[in-house]
C-alpha positions as CSV (number, residue, x, y, z in Angstrom):
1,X,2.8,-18.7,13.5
2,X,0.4,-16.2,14.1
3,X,1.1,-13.3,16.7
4,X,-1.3,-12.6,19.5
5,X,-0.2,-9.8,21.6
6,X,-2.6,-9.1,24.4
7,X,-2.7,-5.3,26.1
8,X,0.6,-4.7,24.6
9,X,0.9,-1.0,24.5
10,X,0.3,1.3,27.2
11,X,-1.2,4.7,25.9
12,X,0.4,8.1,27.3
13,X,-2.5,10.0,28.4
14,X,-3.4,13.6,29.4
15,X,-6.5,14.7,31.6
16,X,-7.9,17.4,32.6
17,X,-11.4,18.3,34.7
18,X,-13.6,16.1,37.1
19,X,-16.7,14.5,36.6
20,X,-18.2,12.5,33.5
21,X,-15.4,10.6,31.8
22,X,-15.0,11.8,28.1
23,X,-12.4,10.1,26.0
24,X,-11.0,11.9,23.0
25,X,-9.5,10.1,20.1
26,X,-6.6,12.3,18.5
27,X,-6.5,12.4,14.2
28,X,-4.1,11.2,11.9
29,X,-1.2,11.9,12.1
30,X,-1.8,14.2,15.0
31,X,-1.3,13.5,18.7
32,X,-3.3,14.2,21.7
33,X,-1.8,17.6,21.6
34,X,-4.6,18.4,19.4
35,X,-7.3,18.5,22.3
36,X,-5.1,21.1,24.4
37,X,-8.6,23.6,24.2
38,X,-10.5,20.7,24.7
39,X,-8.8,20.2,28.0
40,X,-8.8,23.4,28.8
41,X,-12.8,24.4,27.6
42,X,-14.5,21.3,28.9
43,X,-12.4,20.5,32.5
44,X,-15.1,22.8,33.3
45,X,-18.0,20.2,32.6
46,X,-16.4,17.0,32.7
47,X,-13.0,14.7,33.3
48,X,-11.5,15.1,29.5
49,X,-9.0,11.8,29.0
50,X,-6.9,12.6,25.9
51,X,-4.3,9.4,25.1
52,X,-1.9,9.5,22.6
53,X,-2.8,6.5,20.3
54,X,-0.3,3.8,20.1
55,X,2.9,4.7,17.9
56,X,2.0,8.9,18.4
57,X,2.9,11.2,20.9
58,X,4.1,8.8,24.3
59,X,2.4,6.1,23.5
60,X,4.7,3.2,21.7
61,X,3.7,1.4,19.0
62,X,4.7,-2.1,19.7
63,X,4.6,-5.4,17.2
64,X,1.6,-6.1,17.0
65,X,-0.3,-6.0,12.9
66,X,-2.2,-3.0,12.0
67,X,-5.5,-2.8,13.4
68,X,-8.5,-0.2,14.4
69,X,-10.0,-3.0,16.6
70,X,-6.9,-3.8,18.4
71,X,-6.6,0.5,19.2
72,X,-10.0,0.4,20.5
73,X,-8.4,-2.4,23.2
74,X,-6.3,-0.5,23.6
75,X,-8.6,2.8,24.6
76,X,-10.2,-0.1,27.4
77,X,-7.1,-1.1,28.9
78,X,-6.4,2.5,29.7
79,X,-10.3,2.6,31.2
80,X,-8.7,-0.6,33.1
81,X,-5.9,1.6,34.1
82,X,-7.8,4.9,35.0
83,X,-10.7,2.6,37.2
84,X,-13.3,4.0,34.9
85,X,-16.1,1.4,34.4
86,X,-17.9,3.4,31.4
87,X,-17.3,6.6,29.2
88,X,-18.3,8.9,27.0
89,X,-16.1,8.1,24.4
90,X,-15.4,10.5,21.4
91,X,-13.1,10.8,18.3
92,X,-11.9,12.5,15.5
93,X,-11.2,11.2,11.8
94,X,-9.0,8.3,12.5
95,X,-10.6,8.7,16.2
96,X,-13.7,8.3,15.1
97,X,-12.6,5.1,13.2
98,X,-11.1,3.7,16.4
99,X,-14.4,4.7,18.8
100,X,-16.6,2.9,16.5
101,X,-14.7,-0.4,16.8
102,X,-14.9,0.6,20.8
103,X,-18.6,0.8,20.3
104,X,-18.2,-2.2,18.7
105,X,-16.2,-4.3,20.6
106,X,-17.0,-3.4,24.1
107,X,-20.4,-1.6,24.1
108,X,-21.5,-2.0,27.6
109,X,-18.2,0.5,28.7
110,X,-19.7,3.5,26.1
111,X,-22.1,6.0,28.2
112,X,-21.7,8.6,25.2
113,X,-20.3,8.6,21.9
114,X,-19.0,11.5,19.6
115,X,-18.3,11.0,16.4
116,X,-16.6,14.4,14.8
117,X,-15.5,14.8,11.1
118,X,-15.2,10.6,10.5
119,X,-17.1,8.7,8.7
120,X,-18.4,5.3,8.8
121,X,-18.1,3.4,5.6
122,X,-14.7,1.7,4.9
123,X,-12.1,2.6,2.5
124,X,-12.7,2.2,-1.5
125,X,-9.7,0.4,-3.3
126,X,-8.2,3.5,-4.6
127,X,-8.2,5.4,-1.0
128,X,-6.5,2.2,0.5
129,X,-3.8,1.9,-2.3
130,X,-3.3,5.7,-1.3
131,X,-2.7,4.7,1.9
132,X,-0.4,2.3,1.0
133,X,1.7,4.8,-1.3
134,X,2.1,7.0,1.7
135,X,2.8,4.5,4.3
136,X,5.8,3.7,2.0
137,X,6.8,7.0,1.4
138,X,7.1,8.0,4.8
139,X,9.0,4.8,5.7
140,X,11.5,5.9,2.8
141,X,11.3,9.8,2.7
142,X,10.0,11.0,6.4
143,X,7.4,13.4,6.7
144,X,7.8,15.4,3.8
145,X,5.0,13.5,1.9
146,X,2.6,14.2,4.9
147,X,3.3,18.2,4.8
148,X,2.9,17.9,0.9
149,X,-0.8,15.8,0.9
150,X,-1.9,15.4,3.9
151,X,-1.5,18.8,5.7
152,X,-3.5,20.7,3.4
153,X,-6.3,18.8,3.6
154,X,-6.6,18.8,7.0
155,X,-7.3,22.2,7.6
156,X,-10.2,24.7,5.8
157,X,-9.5,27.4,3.5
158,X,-10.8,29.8,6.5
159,X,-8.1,29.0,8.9
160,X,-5.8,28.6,6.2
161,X,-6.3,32.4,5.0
162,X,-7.2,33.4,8.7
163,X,-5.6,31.8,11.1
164,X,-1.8,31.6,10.5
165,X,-0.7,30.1,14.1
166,X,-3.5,27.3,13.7
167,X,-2.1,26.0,10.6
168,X,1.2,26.5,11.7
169,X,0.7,24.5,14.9
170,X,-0.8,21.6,12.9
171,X,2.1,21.1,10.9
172,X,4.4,20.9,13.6
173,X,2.1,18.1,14.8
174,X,2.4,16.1,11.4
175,X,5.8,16.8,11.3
176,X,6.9,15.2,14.3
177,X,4.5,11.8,13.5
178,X,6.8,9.5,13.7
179,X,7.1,7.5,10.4
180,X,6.9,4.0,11.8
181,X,3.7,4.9,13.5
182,X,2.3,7.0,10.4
183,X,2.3,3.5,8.5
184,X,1.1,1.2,10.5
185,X,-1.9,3.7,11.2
186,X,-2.8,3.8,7.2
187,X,-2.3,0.6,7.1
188,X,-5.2,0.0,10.4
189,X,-7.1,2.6,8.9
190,X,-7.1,1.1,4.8
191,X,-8.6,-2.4,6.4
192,X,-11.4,-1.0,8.9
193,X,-14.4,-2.6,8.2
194,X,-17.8,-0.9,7.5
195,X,-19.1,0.4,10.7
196,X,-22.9,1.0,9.6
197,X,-24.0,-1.7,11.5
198,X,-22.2,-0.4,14.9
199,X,-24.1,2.7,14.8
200,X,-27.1,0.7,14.0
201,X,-26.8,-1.3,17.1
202,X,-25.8,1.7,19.1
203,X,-27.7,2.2,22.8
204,X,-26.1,5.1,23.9
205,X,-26.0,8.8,23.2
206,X,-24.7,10.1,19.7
207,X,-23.0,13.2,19.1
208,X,-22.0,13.7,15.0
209,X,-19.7,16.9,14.7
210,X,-18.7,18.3,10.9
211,X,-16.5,21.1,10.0
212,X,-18.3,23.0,7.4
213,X,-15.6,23.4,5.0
214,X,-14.6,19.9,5.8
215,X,-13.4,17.9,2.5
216,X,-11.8,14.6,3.6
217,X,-15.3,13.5,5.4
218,X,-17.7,15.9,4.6
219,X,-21.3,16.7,5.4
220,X,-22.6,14.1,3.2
221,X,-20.8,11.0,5.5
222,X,-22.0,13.0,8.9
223,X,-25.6,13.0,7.0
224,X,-25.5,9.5,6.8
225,X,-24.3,8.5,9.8
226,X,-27.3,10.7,11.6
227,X,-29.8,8.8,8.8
228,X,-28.3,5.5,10.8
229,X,-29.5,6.9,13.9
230,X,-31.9,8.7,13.8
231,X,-31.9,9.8,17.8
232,X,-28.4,11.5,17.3
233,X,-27.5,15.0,17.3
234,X,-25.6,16.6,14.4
235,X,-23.8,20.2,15.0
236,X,-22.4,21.9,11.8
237,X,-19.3,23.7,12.8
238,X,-18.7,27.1,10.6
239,X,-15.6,28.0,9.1
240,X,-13.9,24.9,10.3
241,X,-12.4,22.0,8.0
242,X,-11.3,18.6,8.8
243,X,-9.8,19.9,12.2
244,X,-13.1,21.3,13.6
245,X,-11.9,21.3,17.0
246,X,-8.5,22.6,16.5
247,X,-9.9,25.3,14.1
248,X,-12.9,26.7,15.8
249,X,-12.7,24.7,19.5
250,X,-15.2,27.5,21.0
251,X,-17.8,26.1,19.2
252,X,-16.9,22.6,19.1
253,X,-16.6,22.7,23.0
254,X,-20.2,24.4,23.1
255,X,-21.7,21.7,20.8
256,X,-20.1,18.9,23.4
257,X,-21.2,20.6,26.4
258,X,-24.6,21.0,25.1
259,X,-24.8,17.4,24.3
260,X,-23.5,16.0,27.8
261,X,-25.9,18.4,29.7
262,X,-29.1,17.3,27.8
263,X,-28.4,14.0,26.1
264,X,-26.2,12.2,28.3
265,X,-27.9,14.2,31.3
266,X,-31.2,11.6,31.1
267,X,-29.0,8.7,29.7
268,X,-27.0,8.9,32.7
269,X,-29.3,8.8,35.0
270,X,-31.2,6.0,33.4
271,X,-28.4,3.7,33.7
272,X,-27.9,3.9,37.3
């Protein structure tokens, strides 16, 4: 028998600011912790909405079978919740992932998109099987698998040499992933489709942020993701890895608040 679970998970959420909603999609295996400057820098421009993805942080994870489209209904039941008809609606890595199935599967609720170290293509065979291997070994062994391979990816060799307290404050975040919800999301993420198309098809705004030094998606996926819409903006974030806005949030705050006060200034106004 096949499960169908409908608007089974109820994502924690933090906010911050009034104004233009703008939704930000946490990494893996972070939590919405990781926008605390986000909240802070931009609740000057705009109503930030940060929810904890299901399984991470407050939100729980339910029974339902891994699945990027079935987090992006999730991200429009807590619209439902919040009264907010549309969005701008942002993410990061495995963020990204998840607003690109939102873009996808309910485009007439996205005012704004930002798309920040991600990339658009799906998994090859090896980097799902890698999944895989993790998901298993986190089940079996806890987190000591994620501090080992996954942290130091995450962050660039800037910070790491740099800024001590913004490595060390990442790893507490992917230490406290809890495994259950560390598996299912590799397991979501290692059968995402290709989302070319999605950005093809895209009407509204597009933001594309990349950390300089940024391995796991680097320039060359945010390159062709702007070559898929032509119209976007692409900001280059210096000294900043995966984690741009964790690592250098000044300047990924400036490159979002320069995009919502020219780009989504007309595109606002247009839809009215």
């Amino acid at each position: 028998m096949n499960r169908v679970t409908v608007w089974s998970v109820q994502l924690y959420t933090r906010s911050a600011g009034t104004g233009v909603p703008v939704v930000l999609l946490h990494a893996f295996p972070l939590s919405s912790a990781m926008w605390l400057a986000q909240r802070e820098g931009l609740a000057r421009s705009c109503r930030v909405i940060t929810p904890d993805l299901r399984g991470f942080g407050g939100s729980r994870l339910g029974e339902d079978e891994p699945s990027i489209e079935l987090m992006a209904d999730d991200v429009a039941r807590m619209l439902d919740e919040e009264g907010i008809d549309r969005a701008v609606v942002g993410g990061l890595s495995m963020g990204g992932y998840v607003t690109m199935a939102f873009c996808r599967r309910h485009p007439d609720r996205v005012l704004g998109v930002i798309l920040a170290d991600t990339k658009a293509g799906p998994d090859a065979p090896a980097a799902r099987e890698n999944r895989e291997r993790i998901a298993q070994a986190v089940l079996a062994g806890g987190s000591d698998v994620l501090v080992d391979e996954v942290l130091p990816a995450l962050i660039g060799p800037t910070t790491k040499e740099r800024r001590a307290m913004v490595f060390g404050r990442v790893k507490g975040l992917v230490q406290s992933a809890p495994p259950g919800a560390v598996a299912w999301a590799q397991r979501a993420m290692a059968g995402r489709r290709d989302s070319f198309d999605t950005l093809a098809a895209l009407k509204a705004p597009l933001l594309i942020v990349v950390g300089e030094e940024d391995e796991l998606s680097p320039l060359a996926d945010a390159e062709a993701m702007a070559r898929t819409v032509p119209e976007s903006r692409m900001e280059i974030i210096p000294k900043a890895g995966h984690l741009s806005a964790v690592e250098q949030p000044e300047a990924f705050n400036a490159a979002v608040t320069e995009f919502l006060r020219t780009e989504l200034g007309g595109a606002a106004r247009s839809r009215e």
